[in-house]
C-alpha positions in Angstrom: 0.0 0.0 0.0 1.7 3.1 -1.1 1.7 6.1 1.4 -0.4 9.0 1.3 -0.9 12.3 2.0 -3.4 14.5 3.0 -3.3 18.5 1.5 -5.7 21.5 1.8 -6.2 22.4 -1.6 -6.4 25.8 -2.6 -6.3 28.8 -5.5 -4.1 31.5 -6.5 -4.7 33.4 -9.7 -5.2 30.1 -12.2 -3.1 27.4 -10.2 -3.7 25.2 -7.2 -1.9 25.1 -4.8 -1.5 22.1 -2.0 -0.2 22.3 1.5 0.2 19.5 3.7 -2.7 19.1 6.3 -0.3 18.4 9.1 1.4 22.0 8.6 -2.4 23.5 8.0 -3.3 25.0 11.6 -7.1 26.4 10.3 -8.6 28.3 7.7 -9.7 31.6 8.3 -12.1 33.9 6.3 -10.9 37.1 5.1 -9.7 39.5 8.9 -8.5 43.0 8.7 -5.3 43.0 8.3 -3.2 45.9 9.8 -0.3 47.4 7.6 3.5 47.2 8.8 5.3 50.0 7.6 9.0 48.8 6.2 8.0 45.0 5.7 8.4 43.1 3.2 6.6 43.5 -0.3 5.3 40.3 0.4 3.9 40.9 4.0 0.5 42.1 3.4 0.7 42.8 7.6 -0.9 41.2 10.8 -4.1 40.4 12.4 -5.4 39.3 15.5 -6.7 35.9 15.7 -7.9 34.9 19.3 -5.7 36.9 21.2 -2.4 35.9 18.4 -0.8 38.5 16.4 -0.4 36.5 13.5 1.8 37.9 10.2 0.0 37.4 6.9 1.8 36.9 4.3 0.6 37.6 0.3 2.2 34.2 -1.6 0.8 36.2 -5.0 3.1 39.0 -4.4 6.3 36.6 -3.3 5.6 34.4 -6.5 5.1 37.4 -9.1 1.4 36.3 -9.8 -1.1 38.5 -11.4 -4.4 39.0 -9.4 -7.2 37.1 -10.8 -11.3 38.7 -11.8 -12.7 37.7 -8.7 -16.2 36.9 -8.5 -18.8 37.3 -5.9 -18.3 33.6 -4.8 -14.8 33.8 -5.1 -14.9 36.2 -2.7 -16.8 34.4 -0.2 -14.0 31.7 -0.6 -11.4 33.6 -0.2 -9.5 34.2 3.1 -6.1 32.7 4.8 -4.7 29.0 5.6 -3.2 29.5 9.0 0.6 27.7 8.6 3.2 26.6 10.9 7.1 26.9 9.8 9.4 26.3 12.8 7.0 27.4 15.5 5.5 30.5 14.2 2.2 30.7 12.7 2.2 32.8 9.4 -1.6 33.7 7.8 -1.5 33.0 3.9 -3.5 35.2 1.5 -5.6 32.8 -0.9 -7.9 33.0 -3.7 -10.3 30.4 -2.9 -10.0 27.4 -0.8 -10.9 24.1 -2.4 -10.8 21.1 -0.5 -8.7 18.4 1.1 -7.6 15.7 -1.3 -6.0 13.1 -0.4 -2.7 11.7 -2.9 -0.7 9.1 -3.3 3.3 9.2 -3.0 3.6 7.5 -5.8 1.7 10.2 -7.7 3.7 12.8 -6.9 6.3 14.2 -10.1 9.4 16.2 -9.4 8.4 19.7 -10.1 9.9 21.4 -13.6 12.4 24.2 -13.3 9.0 26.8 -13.4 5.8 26.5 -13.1 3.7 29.8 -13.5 6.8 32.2 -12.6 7.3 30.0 -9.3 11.1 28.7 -8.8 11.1 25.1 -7.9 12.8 25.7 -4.9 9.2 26.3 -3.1 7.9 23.3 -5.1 8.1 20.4 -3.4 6.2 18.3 -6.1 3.4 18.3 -8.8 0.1 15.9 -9.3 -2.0 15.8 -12.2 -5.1 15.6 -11.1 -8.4 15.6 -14.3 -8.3 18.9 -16.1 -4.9 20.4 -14.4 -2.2 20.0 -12.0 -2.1 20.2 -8.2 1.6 22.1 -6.8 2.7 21.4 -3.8 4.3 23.5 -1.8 7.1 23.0 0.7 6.2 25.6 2.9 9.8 25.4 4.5 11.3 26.7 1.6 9.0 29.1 1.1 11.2 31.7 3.3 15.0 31.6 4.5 15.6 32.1 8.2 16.6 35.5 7.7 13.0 36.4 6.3 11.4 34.7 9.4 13.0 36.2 11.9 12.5 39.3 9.8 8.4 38.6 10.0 8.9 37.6 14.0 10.1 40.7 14.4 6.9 42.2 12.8 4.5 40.9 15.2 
């Protein structure tokens, strides 16, 4: 029996976009988020979620992707997947969340040098799945130490 994997599927501009469950805290609809003057591009700023100061962080902006025509329903979609990397939880802007599929190892390609202006670095793998293909993310790549402890400092 090959091993599998569940990830909370989501969308950003055209693609989805998987994260592993385990490093999925919640999903949260859309908060206000408070600007942070001098953060980075990406860092759309923080919000308060049951007494947290969490950072949230815009993964559109960080992978160069245009903003999509939203619709009404899109919007009611829309909001942040609370993430964990190394012990801070970081909110993630998202088009629409999907759902939680659950993949095969086996299924799993090694990701081409780019995929929609994203390096592979942050890809940890792709899955076709019907009409289109499902990225994973390795959300430990997604920043270097240096940025997180630049976005700890934020909150």
């Amino acid at each position: 029996m090959a091993e599998q994997l569940q990830m909370v599927t989501f969308q950003l501009a055209q693609e989805f976009y998987g994260i592993n469950i385990l490093d999925v805290k919640e999903i949260v609809r859309v908060q206000d988020v408070r600007a942070i003057p001098n953060a980075p591009s990406y860092v759309e700023g923080i919000f308060n979620l049951r007494s947290e100061i969490i950072p949230v962080l815009n993964l559109r902006k960080r992978f160069s992707l245009k903003k999509s025509v939203e619709s009404h329903e899109d919007e009611l979609l829309s909001g942040f997947v609370i993430i964990e990397v190394d012990g801070m939880k970081l909110g993630v802007i998202i088009d629409r969340v999907s759902r939680v599929v659950t993949i095969s190892i086996n299924e799993i390609q090694a990701p081409p040098q780019m995929i929609s202006g994203i390096g592979a670095e942050y890809i940890q793998g792709v899955v076709r799945q019907e009409e289109q293909y499902l990225i994973i993310l390795n959300i430990r790549n997604l920043f270097n130490p240096k940025e997180l402890q630049k976005i700890a400092s934020l909150r």
